[in-house]
N, C-alpha and C positions, 0 to 999 in steps of 0.2 A: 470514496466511502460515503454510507448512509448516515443522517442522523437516525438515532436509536428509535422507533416509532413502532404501532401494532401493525399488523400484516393481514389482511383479511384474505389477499392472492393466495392462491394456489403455487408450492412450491414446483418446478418444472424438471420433468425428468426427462433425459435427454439421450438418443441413441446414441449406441457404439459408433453411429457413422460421421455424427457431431463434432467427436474427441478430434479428428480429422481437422476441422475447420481452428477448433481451439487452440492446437497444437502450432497451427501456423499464425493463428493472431497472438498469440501468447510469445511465441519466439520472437516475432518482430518489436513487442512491447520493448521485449528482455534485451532485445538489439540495437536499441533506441537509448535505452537506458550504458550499456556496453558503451558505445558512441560517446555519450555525455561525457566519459568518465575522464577523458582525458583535455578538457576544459574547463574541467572547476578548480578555480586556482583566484587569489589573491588578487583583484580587478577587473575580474569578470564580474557582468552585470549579469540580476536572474531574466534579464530584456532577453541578453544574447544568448544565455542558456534552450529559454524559449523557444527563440528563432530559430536555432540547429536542431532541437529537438520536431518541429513543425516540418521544418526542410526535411530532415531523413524519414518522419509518415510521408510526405508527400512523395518522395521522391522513393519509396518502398511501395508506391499503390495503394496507399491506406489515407485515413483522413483521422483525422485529429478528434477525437470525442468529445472533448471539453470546451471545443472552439464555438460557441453561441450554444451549451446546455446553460439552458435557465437563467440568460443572460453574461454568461461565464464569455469574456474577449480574449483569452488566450487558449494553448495548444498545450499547456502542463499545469501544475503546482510545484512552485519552489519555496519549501518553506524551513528559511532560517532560526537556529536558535530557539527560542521560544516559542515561534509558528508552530502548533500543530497540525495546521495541515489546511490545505487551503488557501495558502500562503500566493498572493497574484505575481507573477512578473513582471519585472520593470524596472525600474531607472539605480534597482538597491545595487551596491558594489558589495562583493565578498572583501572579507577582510582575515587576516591570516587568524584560523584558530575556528573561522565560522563551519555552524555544520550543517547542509541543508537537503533536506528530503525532496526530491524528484519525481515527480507521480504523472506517469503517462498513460494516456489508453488510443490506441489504434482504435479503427473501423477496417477490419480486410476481409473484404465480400463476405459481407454483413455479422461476422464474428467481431466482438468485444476482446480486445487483449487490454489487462487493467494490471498493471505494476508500480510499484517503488519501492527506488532504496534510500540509503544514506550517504551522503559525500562530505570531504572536510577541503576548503580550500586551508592548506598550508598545512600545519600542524596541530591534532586538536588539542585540548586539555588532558588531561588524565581520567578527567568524571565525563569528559564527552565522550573520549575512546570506549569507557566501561559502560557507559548508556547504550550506546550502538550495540556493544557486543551483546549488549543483557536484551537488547531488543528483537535484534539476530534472533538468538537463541531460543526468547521465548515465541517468536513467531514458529521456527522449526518445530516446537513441542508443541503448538497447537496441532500443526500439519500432520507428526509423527501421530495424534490421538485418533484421525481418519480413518475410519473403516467402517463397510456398514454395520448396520446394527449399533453402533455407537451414536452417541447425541450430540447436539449444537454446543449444551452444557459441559460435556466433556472437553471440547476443544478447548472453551473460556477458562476449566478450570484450570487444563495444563498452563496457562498464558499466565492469567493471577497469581498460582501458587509460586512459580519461577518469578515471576516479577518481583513480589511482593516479598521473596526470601531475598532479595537484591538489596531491599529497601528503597524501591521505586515503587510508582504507583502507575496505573491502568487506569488512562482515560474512558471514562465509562459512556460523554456523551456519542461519539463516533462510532461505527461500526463495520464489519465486512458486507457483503451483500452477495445474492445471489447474480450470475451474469451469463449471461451467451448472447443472443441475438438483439437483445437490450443490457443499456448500460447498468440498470438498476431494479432487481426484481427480488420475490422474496428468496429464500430465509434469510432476514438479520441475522450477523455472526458477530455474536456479543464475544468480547475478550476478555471474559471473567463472567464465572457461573459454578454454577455444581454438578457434579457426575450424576449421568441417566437424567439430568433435565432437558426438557426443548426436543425441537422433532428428533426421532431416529433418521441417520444418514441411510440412504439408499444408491446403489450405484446408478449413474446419468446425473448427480447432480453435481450443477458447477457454481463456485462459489469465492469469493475471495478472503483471502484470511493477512488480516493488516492493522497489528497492534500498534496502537500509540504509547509511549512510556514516557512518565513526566519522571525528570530527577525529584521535584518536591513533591506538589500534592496532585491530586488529579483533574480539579477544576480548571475549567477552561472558561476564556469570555468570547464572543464574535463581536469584530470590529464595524465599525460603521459602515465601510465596505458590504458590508453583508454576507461576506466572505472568507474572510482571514479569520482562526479561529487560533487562540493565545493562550498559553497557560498563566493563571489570576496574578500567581504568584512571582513569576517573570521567569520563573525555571527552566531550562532547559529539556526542550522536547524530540526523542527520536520517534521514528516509524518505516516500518518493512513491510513490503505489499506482497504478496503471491496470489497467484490464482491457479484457483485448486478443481480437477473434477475426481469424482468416486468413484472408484471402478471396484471389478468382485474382487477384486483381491486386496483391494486397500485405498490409495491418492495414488494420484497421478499429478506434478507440478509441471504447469503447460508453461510457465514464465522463470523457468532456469537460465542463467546464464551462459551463451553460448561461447565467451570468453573464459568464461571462468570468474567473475568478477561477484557472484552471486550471497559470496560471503561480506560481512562489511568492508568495504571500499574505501579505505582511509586518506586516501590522497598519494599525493608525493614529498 
């Protein structure tokens, strides 16, 4: 995800032949994530999460996005608890009840595949379970606003309005971003806004749609790291990634679950 910033680029519209490329980095993301699911469990480390996640890019012909971006020394984000997002890998151990968001992106011959979900080592709380689901959902009702002629604005508002009847809040500094052949280009996809605001969608554009939901407020701080980004208030944070492109008749989601795991994934 982007921080929130102005956009001076030109948004990229992208041919029918494109969808092609995306569809196959998008499934490998979605397959990578599949894979993980049945590892996060009470003493696993986010080191070894990593590592498996790294192993199956490499070993699917793809290569790791995140691995040396802008200084970045891992292959994902795993980001526990509070982490919203950005969250490093390493030495942390799961512990029963922890819930943490997995954000991977491929490179497969030169398509961007950018995903995450949510995982619960053990069993989560009751207000973790209902965070996920609310985040779930309002991620799908951004995606369901899709179509051309509709705006960036629309998608934020279906995400806020859902969120915020939940009594959760929508991290405002983070955001979706445009992707194909780069990992990060424009339109910012703000997850709360107002209908008919921001560009109108056109089909060929591809773009990510990946709400963060705080249980308490929305504020977030970044760690010394430079990195790890925390809700102020120490609340518990979810977030759901897809990646999405336009087409004439509506979205197209290139990072569906080819298991089936694409709804929240609550453990075992």
């Amino acid at each position: 995800m982007e921080q929130h910033s102005a956009e001076p680029r030109r948004i990229t519209i992208h041919t029918p032949e494109d969808f092609a490329g995306m569809r196959k980095a998008g499934r490998l993301a979605a397959e990578t994530l599949d894979m993980i699911a049945g590892h996060i469990r009470p003493g696993a480390t986010t080191g070894e999460i990593d590592q498996l996640c790294h192993d199956f890019m490499i070993a699917h012909g793809a290569v790791p996005a995140t691995l040396g971006y802008r200084g970045y020394t891992k292959s994902s984000c795993t980001s526990v608890n509070h982490v919203v997002c950005h969250g490093i890998p390493g030495e942390r151990v799961l512990a029963d009840g922890d819930i943490v968001n997995i954000d991977v992106t491929v490179i497969l011959d030169g398509w961007y595949g950018d995903s995450s979900r949510m995982y619960v080592a053990g069993t989560p709380s009751t207000k973790a379970r209902l965070l996920m689901d609310v985040t779930y959902e309002s991620m799908m009702r951004g995606i369901a606003a899709i179509k051309p002629g509709a705006t960036l604005g629309d998608i934020g508002h279906a995400i806020q309005i859902y969120v915020e009847k939940q009594r959760f809040s929508v991290v405002r500094d983070f955001c979706g971003h445009g992707i194909g052949r780069h990992f990060h280009e424009p339109p910012n996809v703000l997850h709360f806004g107002r209908p008919g605001e921001g560009p109108k969608l056109r089909p060929g554009m591809f773009f990510t749609v990946e709400p963060m939901v705080n249980a308490g407020r929305p504020e977030v701080k970044i760690l010394d790291d430079g990195w790890t980004a925390v809700t102020r208030d120490r609340s518990l944070s979810a977030q759901y990634e897809h990646m999405v492109g336009v087409t004439e008749a509506g979205v197209e989601i290139f990072t569906l679950s080819p298991a089936g795991l694409h709804k929240p994934h609550l453990g075992t």
